[in-house]
MMTF fields as JSON, N, C-alpha, C and O atoms, coordinates in Angstrom:
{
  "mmtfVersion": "1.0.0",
  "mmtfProducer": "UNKNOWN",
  "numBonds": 347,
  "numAtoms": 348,
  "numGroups": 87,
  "numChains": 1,
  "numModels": 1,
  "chainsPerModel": [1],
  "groupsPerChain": [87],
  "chainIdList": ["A"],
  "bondAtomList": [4, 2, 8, 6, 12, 10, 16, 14, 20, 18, 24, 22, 28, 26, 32, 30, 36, 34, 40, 38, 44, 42, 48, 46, 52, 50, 56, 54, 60, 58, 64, 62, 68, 66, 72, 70, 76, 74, 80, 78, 84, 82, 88, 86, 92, 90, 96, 94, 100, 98, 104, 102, 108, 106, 112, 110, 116, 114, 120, 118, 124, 122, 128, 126, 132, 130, 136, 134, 140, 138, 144, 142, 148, 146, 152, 150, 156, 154, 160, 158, 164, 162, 168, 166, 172, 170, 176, 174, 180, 178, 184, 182, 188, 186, 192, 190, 196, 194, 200, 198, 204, 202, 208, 206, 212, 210, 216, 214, 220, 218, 224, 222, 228, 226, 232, 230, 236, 234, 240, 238, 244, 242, 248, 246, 252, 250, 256, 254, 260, 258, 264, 262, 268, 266, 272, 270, 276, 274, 280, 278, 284, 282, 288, 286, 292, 290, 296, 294, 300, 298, 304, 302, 308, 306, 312, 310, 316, 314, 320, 318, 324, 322, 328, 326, 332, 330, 336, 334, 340, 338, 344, 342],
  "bondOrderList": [1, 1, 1, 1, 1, 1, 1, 1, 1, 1, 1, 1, 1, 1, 1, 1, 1, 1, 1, 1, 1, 1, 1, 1, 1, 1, 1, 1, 1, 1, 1, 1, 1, 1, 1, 1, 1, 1, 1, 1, 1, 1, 1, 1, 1, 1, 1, 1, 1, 1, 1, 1, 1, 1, 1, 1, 1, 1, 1, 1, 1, 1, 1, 1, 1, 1, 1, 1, 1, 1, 1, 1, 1, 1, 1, 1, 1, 1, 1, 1, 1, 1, 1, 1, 1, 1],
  "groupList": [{"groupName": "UNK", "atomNameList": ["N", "CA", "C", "O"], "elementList": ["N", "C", "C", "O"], "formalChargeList": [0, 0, 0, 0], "bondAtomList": [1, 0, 2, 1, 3, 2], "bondOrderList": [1, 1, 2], "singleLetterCode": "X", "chemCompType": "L-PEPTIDE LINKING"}],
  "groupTypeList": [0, 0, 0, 0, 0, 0, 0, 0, 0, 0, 0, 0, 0, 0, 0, 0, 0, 0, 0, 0, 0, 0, 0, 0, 0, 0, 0, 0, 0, 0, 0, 0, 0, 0, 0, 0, 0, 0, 0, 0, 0, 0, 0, 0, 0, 0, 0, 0, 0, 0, 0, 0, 0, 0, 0, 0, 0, 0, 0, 0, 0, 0, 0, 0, 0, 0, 0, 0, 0, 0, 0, 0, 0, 0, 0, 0, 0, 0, 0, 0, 0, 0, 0, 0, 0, 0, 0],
  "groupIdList": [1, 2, 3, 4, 5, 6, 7, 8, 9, 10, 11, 12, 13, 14, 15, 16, 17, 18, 19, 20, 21, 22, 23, 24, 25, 26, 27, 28, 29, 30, 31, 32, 33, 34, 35, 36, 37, 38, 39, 40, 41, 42, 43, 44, 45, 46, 47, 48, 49, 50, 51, 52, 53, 54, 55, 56, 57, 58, 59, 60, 61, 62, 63, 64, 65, 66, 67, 68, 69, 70, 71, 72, 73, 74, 75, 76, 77, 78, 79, 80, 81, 82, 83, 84, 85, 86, 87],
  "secStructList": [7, 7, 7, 7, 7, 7, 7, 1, 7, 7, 7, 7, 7, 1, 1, 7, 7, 7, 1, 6, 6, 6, 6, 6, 2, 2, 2, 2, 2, 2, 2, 2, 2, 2, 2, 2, 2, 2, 2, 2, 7, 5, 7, 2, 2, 2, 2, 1, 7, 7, 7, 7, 1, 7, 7, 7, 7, 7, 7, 7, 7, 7, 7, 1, 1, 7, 7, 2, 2, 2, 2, 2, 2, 2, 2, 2, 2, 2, 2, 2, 2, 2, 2, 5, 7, 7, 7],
  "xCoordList": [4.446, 4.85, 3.621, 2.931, 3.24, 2.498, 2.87, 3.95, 2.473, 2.77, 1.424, 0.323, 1.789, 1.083, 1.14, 2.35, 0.358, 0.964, -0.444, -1.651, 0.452, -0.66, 0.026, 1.149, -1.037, -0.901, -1.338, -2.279, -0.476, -1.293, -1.928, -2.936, -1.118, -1.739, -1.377, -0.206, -2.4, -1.945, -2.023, -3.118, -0.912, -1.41, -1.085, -0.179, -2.365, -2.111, -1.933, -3.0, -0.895, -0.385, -0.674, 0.209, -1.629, -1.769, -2.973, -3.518, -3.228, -4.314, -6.113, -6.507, -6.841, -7.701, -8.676, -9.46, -8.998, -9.873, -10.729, -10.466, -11.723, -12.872, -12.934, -12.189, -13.633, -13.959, -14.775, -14.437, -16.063, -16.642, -15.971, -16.473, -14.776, -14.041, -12.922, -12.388, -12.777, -11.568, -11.694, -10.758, -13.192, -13.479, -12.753, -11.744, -13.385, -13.028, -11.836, -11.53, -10.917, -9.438, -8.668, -7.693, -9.146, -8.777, -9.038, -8.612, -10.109, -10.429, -9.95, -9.791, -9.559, -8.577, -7.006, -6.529, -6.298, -5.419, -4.84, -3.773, -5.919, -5.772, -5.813, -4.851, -7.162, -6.733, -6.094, -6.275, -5.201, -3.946, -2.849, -2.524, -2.378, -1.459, -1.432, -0.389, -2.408, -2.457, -2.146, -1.199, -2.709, -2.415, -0.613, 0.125, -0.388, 0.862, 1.6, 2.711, 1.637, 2.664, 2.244, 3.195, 1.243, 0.905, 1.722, 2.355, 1.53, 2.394, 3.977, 4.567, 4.674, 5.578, 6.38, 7.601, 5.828, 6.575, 7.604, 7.881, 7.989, 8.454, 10.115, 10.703, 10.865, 11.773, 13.138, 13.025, 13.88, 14.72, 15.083, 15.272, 15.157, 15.384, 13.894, 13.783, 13.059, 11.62, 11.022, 10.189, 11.393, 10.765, 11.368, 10.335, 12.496, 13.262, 12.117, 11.943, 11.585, 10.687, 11.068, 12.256, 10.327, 11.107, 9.379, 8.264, 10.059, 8.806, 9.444, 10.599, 8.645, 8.733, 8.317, 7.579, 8.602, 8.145, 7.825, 7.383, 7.852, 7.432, 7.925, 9.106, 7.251, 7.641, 6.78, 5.552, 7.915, 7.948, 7.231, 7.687, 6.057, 5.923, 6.201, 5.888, 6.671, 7.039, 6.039, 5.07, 6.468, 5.86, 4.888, 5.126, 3.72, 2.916, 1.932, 1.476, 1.507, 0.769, -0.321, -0.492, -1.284, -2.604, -3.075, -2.589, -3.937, -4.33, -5.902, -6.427, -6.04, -7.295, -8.492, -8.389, -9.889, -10.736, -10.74, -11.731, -9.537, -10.0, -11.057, -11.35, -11.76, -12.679, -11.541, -10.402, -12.236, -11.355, -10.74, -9.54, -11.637, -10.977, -9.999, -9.574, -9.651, -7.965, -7.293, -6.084, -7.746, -6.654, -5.677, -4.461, -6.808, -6.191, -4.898, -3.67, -5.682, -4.674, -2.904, -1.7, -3.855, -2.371, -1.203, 0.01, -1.795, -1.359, -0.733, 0.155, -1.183, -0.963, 0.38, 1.398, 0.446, 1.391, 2.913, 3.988, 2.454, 3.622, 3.961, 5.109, 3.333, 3.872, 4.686, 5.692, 4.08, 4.954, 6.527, 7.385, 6.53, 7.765, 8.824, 9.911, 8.442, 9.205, 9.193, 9.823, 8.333, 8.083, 8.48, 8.66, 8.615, 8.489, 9.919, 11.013, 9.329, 10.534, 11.453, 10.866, 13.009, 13.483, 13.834, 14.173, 13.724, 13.738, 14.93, 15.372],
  "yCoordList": [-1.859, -2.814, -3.191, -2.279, -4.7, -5.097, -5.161, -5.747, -4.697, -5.248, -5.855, -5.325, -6.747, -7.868, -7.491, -7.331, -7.051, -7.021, -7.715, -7.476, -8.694, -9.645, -9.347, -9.463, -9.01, -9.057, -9.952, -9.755, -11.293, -12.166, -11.987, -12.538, -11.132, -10.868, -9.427, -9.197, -8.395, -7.028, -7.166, -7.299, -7.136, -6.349, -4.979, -4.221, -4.817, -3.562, -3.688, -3.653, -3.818, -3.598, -2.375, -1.52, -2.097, -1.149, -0.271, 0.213, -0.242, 0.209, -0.13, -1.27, 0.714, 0.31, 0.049, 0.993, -1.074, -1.937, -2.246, -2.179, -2.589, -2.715, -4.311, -4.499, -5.027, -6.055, -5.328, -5.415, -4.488, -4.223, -3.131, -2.93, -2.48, -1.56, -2.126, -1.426, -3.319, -4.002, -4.13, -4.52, -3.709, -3.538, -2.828, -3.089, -1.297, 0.107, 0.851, 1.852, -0.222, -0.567, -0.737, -0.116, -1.668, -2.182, -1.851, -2.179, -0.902, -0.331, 0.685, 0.92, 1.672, 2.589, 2.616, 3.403, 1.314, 1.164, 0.666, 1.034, -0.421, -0.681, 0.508, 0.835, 1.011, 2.59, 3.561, 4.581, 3.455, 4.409, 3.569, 3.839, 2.408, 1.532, 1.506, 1.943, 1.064, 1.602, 2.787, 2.843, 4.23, 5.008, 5.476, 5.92, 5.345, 5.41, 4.562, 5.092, 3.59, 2.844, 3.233, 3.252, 3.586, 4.021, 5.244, 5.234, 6.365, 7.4, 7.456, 7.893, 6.836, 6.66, 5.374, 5.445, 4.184, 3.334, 2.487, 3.037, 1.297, 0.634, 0.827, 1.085, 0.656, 0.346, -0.459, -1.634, 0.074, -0.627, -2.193, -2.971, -2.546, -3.921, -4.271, -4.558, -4.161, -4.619, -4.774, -5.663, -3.904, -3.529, -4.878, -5.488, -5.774, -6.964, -8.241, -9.19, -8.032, -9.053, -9.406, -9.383, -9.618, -10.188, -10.548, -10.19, -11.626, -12.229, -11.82, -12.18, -10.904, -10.517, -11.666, -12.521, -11.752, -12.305, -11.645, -12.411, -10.317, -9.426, -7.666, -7.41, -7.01, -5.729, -5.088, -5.109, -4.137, -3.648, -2.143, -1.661, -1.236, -0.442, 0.897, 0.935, 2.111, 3.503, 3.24, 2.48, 3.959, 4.767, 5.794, 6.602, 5.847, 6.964, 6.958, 5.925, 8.778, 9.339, 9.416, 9.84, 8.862, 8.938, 10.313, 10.637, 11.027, 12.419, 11.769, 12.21, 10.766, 10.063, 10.785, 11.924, 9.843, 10.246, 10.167, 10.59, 9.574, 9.253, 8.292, 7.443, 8.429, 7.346, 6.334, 6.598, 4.947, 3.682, 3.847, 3.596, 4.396, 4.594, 5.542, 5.789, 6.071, 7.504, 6.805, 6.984, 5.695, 4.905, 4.04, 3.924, 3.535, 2.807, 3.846, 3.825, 4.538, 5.561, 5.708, 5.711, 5.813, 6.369, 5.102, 5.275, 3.957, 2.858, 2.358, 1.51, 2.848, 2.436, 3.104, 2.417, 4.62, 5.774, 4.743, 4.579, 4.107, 3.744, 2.795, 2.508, 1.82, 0.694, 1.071, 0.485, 2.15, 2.311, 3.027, 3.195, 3.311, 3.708, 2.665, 2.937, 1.482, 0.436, -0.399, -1.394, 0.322, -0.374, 0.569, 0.038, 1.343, 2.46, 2.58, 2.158, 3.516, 4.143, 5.482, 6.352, 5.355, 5.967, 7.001, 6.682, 8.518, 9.875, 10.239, 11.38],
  "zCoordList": [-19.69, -18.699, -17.868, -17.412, -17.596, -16.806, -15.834, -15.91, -14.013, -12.973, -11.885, -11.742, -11.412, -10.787, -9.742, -9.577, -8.322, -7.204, -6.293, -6.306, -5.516, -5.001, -3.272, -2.781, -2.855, -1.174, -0.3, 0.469, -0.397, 0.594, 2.119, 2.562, 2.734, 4.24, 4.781, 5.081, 4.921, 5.307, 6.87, 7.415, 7.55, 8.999, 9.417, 9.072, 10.513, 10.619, 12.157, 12.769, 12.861, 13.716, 14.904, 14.829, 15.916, 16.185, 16.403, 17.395, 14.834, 14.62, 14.626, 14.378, 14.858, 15.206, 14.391, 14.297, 13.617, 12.332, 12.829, 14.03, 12.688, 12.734, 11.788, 10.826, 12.119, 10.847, 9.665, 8.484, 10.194, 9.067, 7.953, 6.847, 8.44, 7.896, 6.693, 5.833, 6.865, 6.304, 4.87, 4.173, 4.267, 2.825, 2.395, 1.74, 2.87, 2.42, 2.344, 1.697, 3.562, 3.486, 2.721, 2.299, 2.521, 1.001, -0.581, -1.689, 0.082, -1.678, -2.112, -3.31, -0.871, -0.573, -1.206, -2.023, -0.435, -0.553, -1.945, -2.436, -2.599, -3.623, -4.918, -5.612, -5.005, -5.645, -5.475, -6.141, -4.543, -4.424, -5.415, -6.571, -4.508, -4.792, -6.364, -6.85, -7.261, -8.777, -9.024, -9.808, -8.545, -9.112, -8.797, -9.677, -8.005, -7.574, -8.346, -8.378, -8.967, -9.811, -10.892, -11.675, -11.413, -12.279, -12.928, -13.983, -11.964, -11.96, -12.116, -13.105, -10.738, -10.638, -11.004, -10.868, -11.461, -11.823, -10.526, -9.461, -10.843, -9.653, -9.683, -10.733, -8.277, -8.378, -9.479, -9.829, -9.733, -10.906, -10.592, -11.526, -9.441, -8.397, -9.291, -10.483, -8.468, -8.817, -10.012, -10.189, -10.982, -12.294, -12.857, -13.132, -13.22, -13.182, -12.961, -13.726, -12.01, -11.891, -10.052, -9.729, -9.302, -7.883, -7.425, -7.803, -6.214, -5.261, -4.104, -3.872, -3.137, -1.583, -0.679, -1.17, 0.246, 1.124, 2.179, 3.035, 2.583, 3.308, 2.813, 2.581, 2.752, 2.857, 3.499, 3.419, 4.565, 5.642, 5.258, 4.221, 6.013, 5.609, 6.047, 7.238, 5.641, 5.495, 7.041, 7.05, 8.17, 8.683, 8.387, 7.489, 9.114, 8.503, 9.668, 10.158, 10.263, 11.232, 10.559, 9.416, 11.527, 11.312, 12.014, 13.098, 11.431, 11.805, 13.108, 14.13, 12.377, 13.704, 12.957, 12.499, 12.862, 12.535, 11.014, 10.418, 10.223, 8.838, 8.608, 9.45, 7.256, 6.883, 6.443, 6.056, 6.627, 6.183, 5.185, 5.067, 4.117, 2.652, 2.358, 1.23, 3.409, 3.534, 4.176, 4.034, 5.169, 5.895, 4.772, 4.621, 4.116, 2.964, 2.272, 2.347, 1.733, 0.666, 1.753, 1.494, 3.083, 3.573, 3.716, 3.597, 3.964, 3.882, 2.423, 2.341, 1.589, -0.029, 0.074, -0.001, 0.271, -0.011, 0.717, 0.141, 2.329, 3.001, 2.509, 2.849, 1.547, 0.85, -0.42, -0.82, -0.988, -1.784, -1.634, -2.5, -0.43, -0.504, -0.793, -1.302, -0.443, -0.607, -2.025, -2.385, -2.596, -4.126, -5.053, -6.149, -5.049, -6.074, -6.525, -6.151, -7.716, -8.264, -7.297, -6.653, -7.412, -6.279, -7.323, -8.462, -6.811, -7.298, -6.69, -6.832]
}
């Protein structure tokens, strides 16, 4: 199965980004976000085929003092709760 996942606009509400950080953010999040569907596979809704127009993300505590690139991961993990396959 191929899946496509295109993120037109991430906000991060709150938190404290940096412009020059917004790479590593993203490179983070994106190599989680793969390995995580990877692993677990998407929702039975989703797996069907669907277009979001927003999804809302999992809550998740920042321990403070991560590098950008764990912010990402942790950010990936809270998106997928909403994408994933349900256990």
């Amino acid at each position: 199965m191929k899946v496509c996942v295109h993120i037109d606009r991430l906000v991060l509400d709150g938190l404290p980004v940096g412009l020059g950080q917004a790479s590593a953010i993203e490179a983070g999040l994106v190599r989680e976000l793969h390995a995580l569907l990877k692993a677990g596979g998407l929702s039975p809704d989703l797996a069907r085929g669907a277009a979001l127009a927003a999804l809302p993300a999992a809550d998740f505590r920042r321990a403070g003092g991560e590098a950008p690139s764990q912010m990402g991961r942790q950010i990936a993990g809270a998106l997928y709760a909403g994408l994933g396959a349900r256990r």
